[in-house]
N, C-alpha and C positions, 0 to 999 in steps of 0.2 A: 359430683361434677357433671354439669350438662353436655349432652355431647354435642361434636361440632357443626353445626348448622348447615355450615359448608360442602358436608358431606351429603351423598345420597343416600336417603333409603335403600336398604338391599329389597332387593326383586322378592314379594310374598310369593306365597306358594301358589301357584295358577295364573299367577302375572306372566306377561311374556318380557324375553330378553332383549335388551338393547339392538342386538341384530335383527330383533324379531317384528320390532314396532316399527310402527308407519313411518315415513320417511319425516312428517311433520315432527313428528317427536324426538324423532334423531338429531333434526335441525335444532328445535331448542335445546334437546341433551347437550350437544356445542355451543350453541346460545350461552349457556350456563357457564360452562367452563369458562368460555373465552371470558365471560365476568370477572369470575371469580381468578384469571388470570393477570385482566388489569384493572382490577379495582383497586380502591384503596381503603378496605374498612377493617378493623381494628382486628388485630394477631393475623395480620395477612402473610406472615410467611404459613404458619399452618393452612391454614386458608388454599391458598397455593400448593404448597406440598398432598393437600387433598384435590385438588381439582389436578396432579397431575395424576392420581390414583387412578380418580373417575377415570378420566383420559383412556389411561392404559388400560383400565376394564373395556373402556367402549371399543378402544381399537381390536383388540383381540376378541369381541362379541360379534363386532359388524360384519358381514360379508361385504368384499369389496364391490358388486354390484348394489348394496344399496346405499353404499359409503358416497361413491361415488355418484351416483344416479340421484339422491335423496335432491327434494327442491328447499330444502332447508329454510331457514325465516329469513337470510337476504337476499337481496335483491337478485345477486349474482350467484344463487342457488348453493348447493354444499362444495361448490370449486373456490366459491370465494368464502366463505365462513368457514373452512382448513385452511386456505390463504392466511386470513388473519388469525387465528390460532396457530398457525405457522410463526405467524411475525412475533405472534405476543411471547410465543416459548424462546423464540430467538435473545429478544427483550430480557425476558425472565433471568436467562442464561450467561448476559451480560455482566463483563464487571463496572464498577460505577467508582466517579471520581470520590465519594468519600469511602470506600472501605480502603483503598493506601493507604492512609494512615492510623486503621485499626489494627490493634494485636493480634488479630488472629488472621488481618491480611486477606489475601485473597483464596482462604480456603475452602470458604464455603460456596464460592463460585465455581470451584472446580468440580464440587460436589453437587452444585445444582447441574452445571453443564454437562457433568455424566449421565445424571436424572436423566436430562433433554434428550440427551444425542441416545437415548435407549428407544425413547419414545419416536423420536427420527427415523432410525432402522427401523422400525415396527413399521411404521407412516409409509414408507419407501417398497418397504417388502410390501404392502398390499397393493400399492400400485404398478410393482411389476409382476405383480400374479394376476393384475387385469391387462398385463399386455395383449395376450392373446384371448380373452373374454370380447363379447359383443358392447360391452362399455368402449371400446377404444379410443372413439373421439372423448369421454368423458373424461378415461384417465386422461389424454393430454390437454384438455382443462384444467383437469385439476395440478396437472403437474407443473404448467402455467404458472399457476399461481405459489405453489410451492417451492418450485425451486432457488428462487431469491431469497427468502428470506433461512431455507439450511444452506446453502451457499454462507451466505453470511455468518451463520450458525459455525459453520465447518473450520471454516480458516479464521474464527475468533482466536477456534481453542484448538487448533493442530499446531498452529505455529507454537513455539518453545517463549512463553513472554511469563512475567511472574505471576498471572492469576492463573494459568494451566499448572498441573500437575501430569506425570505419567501416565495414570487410567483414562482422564479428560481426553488427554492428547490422544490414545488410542484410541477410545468411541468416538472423536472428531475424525482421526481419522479413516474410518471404518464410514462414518457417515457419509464422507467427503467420494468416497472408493463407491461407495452405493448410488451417491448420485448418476454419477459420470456413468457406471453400467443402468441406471433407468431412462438417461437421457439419452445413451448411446454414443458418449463422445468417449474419445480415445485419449481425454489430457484438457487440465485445467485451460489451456488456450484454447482449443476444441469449444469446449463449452463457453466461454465467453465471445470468442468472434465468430463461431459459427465450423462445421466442420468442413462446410462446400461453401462456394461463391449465394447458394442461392438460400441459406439459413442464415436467417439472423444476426444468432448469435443474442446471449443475455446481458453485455455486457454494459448499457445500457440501461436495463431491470436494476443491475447491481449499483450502478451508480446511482439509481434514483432511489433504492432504497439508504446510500449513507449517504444522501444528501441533507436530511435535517440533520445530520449530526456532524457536520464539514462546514458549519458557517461559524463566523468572528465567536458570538455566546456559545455556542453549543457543543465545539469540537472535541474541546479538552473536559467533558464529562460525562462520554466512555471512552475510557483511554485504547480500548482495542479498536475505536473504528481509525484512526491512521494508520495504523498496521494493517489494516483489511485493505483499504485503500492503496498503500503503498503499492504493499503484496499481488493484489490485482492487480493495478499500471502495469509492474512488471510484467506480465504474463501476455501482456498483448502488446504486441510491435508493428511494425509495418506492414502490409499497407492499408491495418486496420484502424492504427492511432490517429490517424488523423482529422478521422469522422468527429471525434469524439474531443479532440482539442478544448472549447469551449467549457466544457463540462471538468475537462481536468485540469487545466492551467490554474484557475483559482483559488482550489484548494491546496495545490502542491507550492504555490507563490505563500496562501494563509502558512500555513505551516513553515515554509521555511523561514518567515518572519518572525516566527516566536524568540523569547529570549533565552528559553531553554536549548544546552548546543546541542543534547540530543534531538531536539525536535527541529532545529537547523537543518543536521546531517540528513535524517530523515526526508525532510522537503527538498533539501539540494539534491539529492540521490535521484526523486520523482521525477524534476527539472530535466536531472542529465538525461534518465531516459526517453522524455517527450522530446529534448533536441538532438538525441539519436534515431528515435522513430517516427519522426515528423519531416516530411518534405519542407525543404528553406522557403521555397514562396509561401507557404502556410505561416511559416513563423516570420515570415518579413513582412506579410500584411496586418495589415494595423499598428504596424510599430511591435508586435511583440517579441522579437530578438530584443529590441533597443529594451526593452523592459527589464528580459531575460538579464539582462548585460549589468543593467544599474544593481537589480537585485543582489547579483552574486559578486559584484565586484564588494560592495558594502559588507560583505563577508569575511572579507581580506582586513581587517581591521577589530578582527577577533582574535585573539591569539590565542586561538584553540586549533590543534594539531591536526585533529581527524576535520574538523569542519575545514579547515583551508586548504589539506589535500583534497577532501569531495568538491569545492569550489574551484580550486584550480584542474584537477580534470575536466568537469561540465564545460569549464571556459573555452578548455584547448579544443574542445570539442564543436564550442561555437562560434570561434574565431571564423570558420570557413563559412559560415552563414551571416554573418556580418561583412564579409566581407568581400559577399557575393556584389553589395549594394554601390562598390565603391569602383568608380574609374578611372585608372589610371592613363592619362596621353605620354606618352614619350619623352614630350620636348620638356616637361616641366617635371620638379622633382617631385619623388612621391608621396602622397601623404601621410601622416602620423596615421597609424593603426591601431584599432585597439588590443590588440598585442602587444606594442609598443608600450602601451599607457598602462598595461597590468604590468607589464615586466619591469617598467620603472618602479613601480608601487612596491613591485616583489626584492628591487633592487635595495629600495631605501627601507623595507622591514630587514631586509637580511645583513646587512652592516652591524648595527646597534645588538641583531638578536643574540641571546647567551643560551635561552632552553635549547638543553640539546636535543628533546621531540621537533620542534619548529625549526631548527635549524637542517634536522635530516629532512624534514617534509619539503619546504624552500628547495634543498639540494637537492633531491630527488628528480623534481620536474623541473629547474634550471634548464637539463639540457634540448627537453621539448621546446623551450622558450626560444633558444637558439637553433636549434633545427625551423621552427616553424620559420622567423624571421628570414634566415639568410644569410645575406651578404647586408640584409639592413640592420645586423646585429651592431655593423660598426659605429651607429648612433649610440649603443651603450657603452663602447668599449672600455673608457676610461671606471667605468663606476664597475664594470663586470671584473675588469683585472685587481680591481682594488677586491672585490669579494671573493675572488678565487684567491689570493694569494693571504685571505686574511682566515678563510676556513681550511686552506693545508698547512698554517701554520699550526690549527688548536687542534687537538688528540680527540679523535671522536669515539673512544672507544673503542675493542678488541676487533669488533667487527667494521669499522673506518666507511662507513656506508656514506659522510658529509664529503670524503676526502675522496672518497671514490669518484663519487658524482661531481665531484669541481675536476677530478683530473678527466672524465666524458667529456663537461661542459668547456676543460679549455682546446679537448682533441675535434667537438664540432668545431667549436672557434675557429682555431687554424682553416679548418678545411672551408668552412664557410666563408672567410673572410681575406683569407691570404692575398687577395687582388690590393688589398686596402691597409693592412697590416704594415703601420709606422711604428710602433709599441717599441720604446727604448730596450737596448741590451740589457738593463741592470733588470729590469722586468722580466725576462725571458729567463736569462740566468740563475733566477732567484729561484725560477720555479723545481 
């Protein structure tokens, strides 16, 4: 059998070693790899599996004064050619829309991504043994450039999703723990908005690295960049989110549109927290509440349980932003709200409904519906008393959590409405 091409010669006797040669030749030694990391020629997972060999001999050869310092073959000298060798193991590491449906699944992804996240620690550790070396401005070139794409690397495969395994998850997270001590931040929000008013922050970096993979064709073929994505949103809030609005609104809107409900829930989730961490004039200009509003009401017409509970919280949430826009004069009466028009919606699902998930979901946030309103709950009265007295008639189970919430929902009633409260005897009584 011939052997594999891919590989390097081992160093003859008198030859010098990888750490030893010129800085040009170190440059292509990476040159090479990074080929042979995204290329595409035939038995390319061996191929691969050899250039992460190479890799790890070079890194553990090199001193990180020439690793670093090296003017490599591009442009942007050896800060940017570990960059992209950075991206490409990131890549490598990934799992991809067709292995889901393979037998053996996503294991060999958990097996490459330990690979990775070994070579990562390695990567990491030589740049914080140039902290205090005369390279310093070099390391934070290079770290520049690095730290996007094991960011990315990190929270693929820390998070608990079906292409991680146990060992994955631990070198992810050990990678993730090295970052934040090379970068000097104290916590994943640290590192993405900045740890003082006058640092950056990558957060930014990281968007623009899942951006080719957050568009209509592209999103749903690596299934882990939504979850990176989500998982980051969360991590930054006020009063950093709303620089960055533009950049998030369209992919957490793609996503909640899909047809799958876990990829709904996922996108409504994103949603709620940008109209929790986004000041209301941000979201009232350009119409983007009204957007916010059509999207997720459209939701309501699923009769999926977890997706209409996340839909009716974001709402309750956005009601006060919507309804910043509106004004009321005195003399005249007051307008229909879109409070109003979901709760009718909620009114006329919750009549006919029999699953007892959707019926505790409904009756759980009822009584927000009634609190938020008022005294203008007595618009619904007639349709709300017909649904309280039609859910404490039917047995909801040991734990009575439907009959619970209709007897909340009729205890705000009272208190909210009592000025107005005509409701026949035989109603009252019954209850």
């Amino acid at each position: 059998m011939e052997p594999d091409s891919s590989r390097e010669s081992p160093p003859r006797e008198g030859s010098s070693l990888p750490g030893e040669c010129p800085s040009s030749a170190l440059g292509q030694s990476f040159s090479q790899i990074l080929h042979h990391l995204t290329g595409q020629e035939p038995r390319r997972s061996k191929t691969r599996n050899a250039a992460l060999q190479d890799l790890d001999a070079l890194l553990e050869a090199t001193e990180c004064d020439k690793l670093f310092e090296g003017s490599g073959t591009s442009p942007g000298g050896m800060p940017e050619m570990l960059g992209k060798v950075a991206r490409a193991l990131e890549k490598y590491a990934a799992p991809t829309q067709e292995q889901e449906g393979r037998e053996d699944g996503f294991s060999a992804v958990a097996e490459r991504a330990s690979a990775v996240g070994l070579l990562f620690i390695k990567l990491l550790r030589k740049v914080e043994s140039a902290k205090n070396s005369l390279v310093c401005p070099a390391r934070k070139t290079v770290l520049r450039h690095l730290a996007g794409p094991i960011y990315v690397y990190a929270v693929t495969h820390s998070l608990e999703q079906p292409w991680t395994r146990p060992t994955s998850q631990d070198v992810a997270g050990e990678v993730l723990a090295l970052l934040l001590q090379v970068t000097e931040c104290g916590s994943v929000a640290g590192f993405l908005h900045g740890e003082n008013e006058d640092e950056k922050g990558r957060f930014t970096l990281v968007l623009g690295l899942l951006k080719p993979n957050l568009n209509k064709e592209s999103w749903k073929k690596n299934p882990a960049t939504k979850h990176v994505f989500s998982w980051t949103l969360q991590q930054v809030t006020r009063p950093w989110l709303n620089q960055h609005l533009e950049r998030i609104l369209p992919p957490s809107l793609l996503i909640s549109d899909d047809y799958q409900t876990e990829n709904k829930v996922l996108g409504v989730r994103c949603l709620h927290h940008i109209v929790l961490n986004v000041p209301a004039a941000d979201l009232l200009q350009y119409n983007r509440a009204q957007v916010l509003y059509h999207a997720l009401v459209s939701h309501l017409y699923t009769p999926e349980h977890l997706l209409v509970q996340a839909v009716l919280l974001c709402l309750l949430d956005l009601f006060p932003v919507l309804e910043k826009a509106l004004h009321w004069k005195g003399g005249a009466a007051r307008p229909t709200t879109h409070c109003d028009e979901v709760l009718q919606l909620i009114l006329t699902h919750m009549e006919p409904e029999h699953r007892i998930l959707l019926r505790r979901t409904y009756a759980r946030n009822l009584p927000a519906f009634v609190q938020r309103l008022g005294i203008l709950s007595v618009r619904h009265m007639r349709r709300l008393e017909r649904v309280i007295l039609g859910y404490l008639e039917v047995y909801d189970g040991p734990e009575e959590e439907a009959r619970l919430k209709m007897l909340e929902t009729l205890k705000l009633l009272m208190q909210c409405i009592w000025p107005r409260y005509n409701s026949p005897q035989r109603s009252v009584g019954s209850l």
